[in-house]
TINUKE-408113 format. One record per atom (N, C-alpha, C): residue in one letter; atom name; y, z, x. Coordinates in nm, 3 decimals, decimal comma. Each point is the difference from the previous one (the first is absolute). Layout:
REM residues N
{rec 'A' 'CA' {Y Z X}}
...
//
This chain:
REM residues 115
{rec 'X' 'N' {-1,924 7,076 -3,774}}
{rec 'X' 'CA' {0,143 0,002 0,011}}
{rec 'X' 'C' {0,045 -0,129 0,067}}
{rec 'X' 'N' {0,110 -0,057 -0,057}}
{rec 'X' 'CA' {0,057 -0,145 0,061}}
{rec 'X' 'C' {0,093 0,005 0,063}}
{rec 'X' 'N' {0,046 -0,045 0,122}}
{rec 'X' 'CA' {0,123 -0,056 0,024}}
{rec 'X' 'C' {0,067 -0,058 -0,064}}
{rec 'X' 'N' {0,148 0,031 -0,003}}
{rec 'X' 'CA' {0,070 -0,121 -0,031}}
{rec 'X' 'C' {0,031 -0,099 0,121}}
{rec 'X' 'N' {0,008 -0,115 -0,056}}
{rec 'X' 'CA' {0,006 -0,053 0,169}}
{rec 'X' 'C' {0,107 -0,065 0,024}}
{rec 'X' 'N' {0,121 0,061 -0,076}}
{rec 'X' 'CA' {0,112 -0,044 0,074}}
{rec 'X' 'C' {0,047 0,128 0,089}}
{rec 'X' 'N' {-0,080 0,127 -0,008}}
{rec 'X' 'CA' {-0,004 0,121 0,051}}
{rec 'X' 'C' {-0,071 -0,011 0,114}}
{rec 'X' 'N' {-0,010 0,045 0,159}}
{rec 'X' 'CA' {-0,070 -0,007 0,099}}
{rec 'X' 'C' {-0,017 0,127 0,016}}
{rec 'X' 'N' {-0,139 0,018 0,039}}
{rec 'X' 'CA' {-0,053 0,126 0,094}}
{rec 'X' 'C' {0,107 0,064 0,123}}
{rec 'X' 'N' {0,064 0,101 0,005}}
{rec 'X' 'CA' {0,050 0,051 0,105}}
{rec 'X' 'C' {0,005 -0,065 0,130}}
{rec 'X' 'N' {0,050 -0,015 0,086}}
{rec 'X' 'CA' {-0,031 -0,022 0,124}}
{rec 'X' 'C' {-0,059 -0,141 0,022}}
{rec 'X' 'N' {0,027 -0,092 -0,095}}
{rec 'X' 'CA' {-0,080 -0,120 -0,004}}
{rec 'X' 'C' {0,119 -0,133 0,063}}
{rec 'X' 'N' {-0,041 -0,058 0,072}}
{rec 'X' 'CA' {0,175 -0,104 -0,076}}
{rec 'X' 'C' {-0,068 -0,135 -0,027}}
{rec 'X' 'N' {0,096 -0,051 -0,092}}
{rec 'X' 'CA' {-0,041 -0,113 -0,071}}
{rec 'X' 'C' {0,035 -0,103 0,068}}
{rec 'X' 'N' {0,082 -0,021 0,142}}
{rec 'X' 'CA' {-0,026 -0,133 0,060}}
{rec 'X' 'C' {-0,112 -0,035 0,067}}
{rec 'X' 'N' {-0,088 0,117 0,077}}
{rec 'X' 'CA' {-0,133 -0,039 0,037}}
{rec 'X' 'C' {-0,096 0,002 -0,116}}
{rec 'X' 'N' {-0,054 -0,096 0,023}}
{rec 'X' 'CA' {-0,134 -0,087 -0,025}}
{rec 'X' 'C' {-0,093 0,133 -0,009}}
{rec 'X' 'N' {-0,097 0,034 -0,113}}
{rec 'X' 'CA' {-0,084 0,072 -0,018}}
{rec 'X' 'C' {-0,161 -0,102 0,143}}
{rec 'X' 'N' {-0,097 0,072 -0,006}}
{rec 'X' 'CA' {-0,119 -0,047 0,090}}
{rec 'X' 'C' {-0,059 -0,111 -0,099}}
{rec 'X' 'N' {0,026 0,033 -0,152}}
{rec 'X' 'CA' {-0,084 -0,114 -0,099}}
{rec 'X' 'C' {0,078 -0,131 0,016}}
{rec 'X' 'N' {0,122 0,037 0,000}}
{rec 'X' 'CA' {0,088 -0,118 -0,037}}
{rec 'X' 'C' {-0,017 -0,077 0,172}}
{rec 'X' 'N' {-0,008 0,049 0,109}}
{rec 'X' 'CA' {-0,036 -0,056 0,129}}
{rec 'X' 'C' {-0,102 -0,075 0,005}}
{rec 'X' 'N' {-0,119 0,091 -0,065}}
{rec 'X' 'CA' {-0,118 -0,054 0,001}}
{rec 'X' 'C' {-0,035 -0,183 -0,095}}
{rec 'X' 'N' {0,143 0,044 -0,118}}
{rec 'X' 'CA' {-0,010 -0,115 -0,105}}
{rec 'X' 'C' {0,026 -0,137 0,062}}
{rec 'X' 'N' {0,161 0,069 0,041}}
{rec 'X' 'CA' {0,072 -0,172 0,042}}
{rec 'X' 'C' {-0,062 -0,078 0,148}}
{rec 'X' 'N' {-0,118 0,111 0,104}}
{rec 'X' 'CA' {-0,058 -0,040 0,069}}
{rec 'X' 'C' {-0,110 -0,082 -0,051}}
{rec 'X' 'N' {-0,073 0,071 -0,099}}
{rec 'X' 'CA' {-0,099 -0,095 -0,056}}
{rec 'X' 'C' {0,063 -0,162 -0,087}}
{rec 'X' 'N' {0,098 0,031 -0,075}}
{rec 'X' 'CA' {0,059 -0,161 -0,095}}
{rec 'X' 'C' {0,029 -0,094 0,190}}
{rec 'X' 'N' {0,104 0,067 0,108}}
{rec 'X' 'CA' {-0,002 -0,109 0,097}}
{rec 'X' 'C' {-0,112 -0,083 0,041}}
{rec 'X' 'N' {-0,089 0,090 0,050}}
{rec 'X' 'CA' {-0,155 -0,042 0,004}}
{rec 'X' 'C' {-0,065 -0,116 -0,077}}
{rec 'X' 'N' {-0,032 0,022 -0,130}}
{rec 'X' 'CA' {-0,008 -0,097 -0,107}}
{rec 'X' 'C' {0,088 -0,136 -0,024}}
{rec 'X' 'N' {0,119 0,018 0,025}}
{rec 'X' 'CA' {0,115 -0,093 -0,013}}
{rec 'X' 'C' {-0,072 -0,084 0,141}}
{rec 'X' 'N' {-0,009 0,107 0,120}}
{rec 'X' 'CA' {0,010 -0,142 0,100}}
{rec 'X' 'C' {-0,141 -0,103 0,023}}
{rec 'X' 'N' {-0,121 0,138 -0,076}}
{rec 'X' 'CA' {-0,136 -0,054 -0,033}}
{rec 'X' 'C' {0,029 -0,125 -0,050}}
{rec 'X' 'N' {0,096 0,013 -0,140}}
{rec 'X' 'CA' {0,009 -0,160 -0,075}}
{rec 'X' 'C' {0,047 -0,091 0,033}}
{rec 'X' 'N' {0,138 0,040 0,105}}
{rec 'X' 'CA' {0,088 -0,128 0,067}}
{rec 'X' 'C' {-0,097 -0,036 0,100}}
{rec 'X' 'N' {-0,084 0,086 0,023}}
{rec 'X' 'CA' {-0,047 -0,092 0,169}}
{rec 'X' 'C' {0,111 -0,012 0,138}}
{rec 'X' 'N' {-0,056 0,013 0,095}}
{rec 'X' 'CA' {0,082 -0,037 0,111}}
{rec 'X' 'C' {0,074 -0,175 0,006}}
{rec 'X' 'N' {0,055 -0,020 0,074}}
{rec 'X' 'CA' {0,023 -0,104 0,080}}
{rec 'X' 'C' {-0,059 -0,090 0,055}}
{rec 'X' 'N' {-0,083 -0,074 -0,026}}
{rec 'X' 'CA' {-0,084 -0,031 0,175}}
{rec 'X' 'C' {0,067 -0,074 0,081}}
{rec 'X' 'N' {-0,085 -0,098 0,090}}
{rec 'X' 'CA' {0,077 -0,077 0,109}}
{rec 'X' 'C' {0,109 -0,123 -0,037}}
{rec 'X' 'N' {-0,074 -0,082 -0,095}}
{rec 'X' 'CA' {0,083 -0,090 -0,045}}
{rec 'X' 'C' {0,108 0,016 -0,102}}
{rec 'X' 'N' {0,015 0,107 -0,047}}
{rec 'X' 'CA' {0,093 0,089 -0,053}}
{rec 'X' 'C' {0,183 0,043 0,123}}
{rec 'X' 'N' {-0,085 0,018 0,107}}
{rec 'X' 'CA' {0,080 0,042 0,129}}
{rec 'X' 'C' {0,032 -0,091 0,045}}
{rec 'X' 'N' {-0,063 -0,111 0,052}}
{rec 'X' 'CA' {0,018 -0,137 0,054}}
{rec 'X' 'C' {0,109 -0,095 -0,081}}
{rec 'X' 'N' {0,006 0,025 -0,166}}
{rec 'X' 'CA' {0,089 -0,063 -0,069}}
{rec 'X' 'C' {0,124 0,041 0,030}}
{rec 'X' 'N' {0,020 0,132 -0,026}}
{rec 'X' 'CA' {0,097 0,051 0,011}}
{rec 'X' 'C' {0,061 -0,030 0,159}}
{rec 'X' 'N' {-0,085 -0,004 0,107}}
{rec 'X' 'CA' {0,043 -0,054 0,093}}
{rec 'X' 'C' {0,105 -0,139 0,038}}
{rec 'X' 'N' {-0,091 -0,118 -0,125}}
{rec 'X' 'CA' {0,054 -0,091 0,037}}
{rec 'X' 'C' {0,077 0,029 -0,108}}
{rec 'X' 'N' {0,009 0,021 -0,068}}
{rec 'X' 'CA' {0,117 -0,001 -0,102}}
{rec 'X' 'C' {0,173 0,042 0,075}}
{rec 'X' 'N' {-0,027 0,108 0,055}}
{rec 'X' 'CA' {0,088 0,086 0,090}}
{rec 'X' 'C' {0,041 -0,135 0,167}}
{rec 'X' 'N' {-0,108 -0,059 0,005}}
{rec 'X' 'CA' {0,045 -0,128 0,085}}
{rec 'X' 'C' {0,067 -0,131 -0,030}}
{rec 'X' 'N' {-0,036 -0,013 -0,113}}
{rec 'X' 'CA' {0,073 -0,099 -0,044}}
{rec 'X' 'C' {0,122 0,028 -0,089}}
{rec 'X' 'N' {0,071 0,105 0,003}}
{rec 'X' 'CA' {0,090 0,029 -0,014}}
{rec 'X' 'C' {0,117 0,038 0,069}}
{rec 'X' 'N' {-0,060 -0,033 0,144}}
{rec 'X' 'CA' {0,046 0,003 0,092}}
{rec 'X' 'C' {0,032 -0,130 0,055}}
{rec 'X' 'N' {-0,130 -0,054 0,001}}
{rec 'X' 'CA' {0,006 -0,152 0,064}}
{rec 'X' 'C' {0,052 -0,111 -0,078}}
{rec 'X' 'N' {0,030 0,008 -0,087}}
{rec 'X' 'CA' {0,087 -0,042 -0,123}}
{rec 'X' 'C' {0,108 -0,036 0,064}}
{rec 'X' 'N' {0,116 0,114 -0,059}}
{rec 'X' 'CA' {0,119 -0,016 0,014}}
{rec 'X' 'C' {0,038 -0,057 0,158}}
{rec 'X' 'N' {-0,090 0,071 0,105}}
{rec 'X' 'CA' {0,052 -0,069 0,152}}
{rec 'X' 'C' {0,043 -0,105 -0,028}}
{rec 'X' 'N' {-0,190 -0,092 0,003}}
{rec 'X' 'CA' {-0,007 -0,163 -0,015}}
{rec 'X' 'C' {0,098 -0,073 -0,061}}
{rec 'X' 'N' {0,067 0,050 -0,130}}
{rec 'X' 'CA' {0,077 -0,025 -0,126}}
{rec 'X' 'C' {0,163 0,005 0,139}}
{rec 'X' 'N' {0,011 0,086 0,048}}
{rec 'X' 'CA' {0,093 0,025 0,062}}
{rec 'X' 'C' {0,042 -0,112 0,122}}
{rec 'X' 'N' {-0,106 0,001 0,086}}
{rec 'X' 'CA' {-0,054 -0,127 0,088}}
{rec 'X' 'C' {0,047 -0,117 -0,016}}
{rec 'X' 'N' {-0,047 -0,060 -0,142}}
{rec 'X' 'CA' {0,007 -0,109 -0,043}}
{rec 'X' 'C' {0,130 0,002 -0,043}}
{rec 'X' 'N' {0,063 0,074 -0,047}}
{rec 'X' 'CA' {0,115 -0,042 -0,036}}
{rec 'X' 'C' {0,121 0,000 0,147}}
{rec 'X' 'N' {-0,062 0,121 0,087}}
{rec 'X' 'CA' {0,089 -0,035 0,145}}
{rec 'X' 'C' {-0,029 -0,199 0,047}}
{rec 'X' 'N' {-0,120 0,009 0,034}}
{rec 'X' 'CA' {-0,040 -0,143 0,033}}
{rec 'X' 'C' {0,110 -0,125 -0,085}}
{rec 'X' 'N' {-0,009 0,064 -0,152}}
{rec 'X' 'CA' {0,098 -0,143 -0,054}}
{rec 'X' 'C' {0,109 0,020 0,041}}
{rec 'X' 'N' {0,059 0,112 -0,028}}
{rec 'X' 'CA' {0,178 0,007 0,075}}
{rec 'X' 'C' {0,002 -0,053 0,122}}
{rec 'X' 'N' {-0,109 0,024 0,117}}
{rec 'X' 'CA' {0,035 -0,062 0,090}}
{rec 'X' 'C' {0,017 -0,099 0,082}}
{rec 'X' 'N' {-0,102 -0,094 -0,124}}
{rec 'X' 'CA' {-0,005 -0,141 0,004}}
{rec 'X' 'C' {0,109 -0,052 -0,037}}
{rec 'X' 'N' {0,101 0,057 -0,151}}
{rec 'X' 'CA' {0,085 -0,059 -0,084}}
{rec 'X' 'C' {0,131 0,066 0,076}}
{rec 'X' 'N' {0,013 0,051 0,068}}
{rec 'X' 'CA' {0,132 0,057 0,039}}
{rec 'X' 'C' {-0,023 0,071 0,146}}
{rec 'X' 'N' {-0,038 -0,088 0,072}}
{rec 'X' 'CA' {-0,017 0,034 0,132}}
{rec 'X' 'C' {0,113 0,046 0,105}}
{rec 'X' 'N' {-0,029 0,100 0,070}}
{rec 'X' 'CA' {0,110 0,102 0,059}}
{rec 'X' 'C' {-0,044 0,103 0,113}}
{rec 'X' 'N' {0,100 0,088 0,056}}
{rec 'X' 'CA' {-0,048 0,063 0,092}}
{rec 'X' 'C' {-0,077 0,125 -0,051}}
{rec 'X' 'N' {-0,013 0,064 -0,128}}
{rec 'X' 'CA' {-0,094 0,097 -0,055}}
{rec 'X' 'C' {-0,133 -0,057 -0,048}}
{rec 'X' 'N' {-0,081 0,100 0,043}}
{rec 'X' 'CA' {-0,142 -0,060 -0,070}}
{rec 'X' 'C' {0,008 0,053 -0,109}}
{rec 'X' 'N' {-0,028 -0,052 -0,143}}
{rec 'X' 'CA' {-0,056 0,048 -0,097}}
{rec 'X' 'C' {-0,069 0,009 -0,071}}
{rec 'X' 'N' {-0,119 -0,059 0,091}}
{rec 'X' 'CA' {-0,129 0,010 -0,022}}
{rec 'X' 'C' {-0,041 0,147 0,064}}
{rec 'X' 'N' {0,035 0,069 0,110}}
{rec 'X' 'CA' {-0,048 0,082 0,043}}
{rec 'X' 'C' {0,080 0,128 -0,093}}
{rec 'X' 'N' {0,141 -0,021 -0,068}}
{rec 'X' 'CA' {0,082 0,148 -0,069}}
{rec 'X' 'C' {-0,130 -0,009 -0,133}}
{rec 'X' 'N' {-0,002 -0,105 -0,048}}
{rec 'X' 'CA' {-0,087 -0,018 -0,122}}
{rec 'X' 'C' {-0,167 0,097 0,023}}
{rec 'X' 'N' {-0,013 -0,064 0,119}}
{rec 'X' 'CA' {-0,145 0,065 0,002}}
{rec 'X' 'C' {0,011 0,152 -0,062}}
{rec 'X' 'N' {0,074 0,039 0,132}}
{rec 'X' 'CA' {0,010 0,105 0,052}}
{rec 'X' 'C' {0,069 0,099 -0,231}}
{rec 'X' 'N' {0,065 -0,055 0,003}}
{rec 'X' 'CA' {0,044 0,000 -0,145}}
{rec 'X' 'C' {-0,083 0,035 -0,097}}
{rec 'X' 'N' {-0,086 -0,109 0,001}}
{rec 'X' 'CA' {-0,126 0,004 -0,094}}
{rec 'X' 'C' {-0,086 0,126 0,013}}
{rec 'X' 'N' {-0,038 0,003 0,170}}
{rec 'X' 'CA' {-0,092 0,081 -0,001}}
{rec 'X' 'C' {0,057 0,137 -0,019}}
{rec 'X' 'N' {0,116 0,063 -0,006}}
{rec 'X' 'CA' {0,037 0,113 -0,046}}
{rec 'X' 'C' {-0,030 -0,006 -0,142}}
{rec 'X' 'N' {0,076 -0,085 -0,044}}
{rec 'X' 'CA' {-0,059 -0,023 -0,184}}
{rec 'X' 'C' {-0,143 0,047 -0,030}}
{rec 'X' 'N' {-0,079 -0,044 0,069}}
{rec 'X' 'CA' {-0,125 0,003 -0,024}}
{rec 'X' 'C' {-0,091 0,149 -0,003}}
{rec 'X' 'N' {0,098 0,037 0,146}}
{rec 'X' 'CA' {-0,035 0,138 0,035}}
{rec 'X' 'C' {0,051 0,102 -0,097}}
{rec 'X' 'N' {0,090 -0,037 -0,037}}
{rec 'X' 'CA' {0,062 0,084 -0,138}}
{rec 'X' 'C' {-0,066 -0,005 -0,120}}
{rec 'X' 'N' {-0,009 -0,141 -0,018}}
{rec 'X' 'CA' {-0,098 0,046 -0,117}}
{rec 'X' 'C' {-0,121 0,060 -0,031}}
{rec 'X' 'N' {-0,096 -0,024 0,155}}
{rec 'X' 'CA' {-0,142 0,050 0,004}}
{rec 'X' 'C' {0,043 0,153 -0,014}}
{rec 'X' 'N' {0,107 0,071 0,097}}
{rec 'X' 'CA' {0,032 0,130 -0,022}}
{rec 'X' 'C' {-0,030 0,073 -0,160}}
{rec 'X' 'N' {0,154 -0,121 -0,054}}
{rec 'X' 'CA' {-0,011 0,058 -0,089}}
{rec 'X' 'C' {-0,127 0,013 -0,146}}
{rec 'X' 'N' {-0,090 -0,105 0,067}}
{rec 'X' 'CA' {-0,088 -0,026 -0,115}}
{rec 'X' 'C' {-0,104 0,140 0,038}}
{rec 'X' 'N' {-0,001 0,028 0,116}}
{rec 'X' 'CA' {-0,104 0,074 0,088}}
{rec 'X' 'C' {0,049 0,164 -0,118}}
{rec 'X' 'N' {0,113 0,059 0,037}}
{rec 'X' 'CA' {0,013 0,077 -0,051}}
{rec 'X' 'C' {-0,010 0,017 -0,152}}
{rec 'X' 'N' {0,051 -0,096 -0,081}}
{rec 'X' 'CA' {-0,033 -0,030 -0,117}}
{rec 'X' 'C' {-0,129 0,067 -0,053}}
{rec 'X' 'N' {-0,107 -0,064 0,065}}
{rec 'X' 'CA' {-0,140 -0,003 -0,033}}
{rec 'X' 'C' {-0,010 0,174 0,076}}
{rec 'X' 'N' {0,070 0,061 0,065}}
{rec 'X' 'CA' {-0,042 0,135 0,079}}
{rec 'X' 'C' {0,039 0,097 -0,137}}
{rec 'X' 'N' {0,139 -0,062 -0,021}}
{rec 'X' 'CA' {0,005 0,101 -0,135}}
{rec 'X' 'C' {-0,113 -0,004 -0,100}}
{rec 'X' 'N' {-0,009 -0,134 -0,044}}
{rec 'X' 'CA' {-0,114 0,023 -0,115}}
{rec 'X' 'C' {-0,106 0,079 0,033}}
{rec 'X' 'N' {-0,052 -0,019 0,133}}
{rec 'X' 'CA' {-0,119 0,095 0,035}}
{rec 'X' 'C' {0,050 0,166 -0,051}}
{rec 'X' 'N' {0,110 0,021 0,091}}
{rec 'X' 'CA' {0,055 0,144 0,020}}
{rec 'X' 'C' {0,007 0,038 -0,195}}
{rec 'X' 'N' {0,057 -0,026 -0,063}}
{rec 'X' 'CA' {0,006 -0,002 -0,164}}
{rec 'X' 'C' {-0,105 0,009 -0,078}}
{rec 'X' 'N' {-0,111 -0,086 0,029}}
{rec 'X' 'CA' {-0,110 0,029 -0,031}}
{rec 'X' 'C' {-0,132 0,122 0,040}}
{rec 'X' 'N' {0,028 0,025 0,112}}
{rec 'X' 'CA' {-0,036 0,120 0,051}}
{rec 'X' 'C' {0,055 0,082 -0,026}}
{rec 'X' 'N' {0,163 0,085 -0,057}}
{rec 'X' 'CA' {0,055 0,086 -0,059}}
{rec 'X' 'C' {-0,016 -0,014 -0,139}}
{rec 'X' 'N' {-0,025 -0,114 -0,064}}
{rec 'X' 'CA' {-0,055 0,007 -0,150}}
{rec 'X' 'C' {-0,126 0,043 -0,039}}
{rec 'X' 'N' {-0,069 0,002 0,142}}
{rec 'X' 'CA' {-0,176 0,020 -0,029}}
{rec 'X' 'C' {0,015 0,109 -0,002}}
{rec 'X' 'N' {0,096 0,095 0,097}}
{rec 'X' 'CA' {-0,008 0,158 0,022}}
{rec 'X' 'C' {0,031 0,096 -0,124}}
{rec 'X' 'N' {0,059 -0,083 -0,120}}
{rec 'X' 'CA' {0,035 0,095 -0,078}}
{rec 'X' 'C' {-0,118 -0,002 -0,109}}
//
């Protein structure tokens, strides 16, 4: 005798996950991360400097351009120091935002593995 299987067993509900289907998408994650491989160190370390020089960027960039104003139009404001200070928010913003960027892709890819 068959199910139909758009028909469920009594007492069953169809948003939980049967034990096979647990057992499945545990085993494909497994395999998936078998093939990607981890991370290693110089993997971490890039991303490090990557995340630093996106920082140290825009400051310097910022710096330098306070330094010329304040050579070319000299006055009682520093603007070498608003610039710094300028830049390095820039910088900090962008590492933020690159930081999270890359958190989603993780987070997305781990809810794509689950199904």
């Amino acid at each position: 005798m068959s199910q139909d299987p758009k028909r469920l067993p009594p007492g069953s509900d169809p948003a939980r996950p049967t034990l096979a289907n647990q057992v499945g998408a545990k085993a494909s994650r497994k395999l998936k991360a078998r093939r990607s491989g981890t991370p290693g160190v110089w993997f971490g370390l890039g991303m490090m400097g990557l995340i630093g020089w996106s920082v140290a960027v825009p400051t310097l960039l910022g710096a330098a351009l306070g330094l010329w104003l304040d050579q070319r139009y000299p006055g009682g404001r520093s603007w070498t120091l608003a610039l710094l200070v300028a830049g390095l928010a820039i910088g900090c913003l962008n590492a933020w935002h690159w930081v999270s960027r890359e958190d989603q892709a993780m987070r997305d890819e781990r809810e794509g593995s689950d199904d």
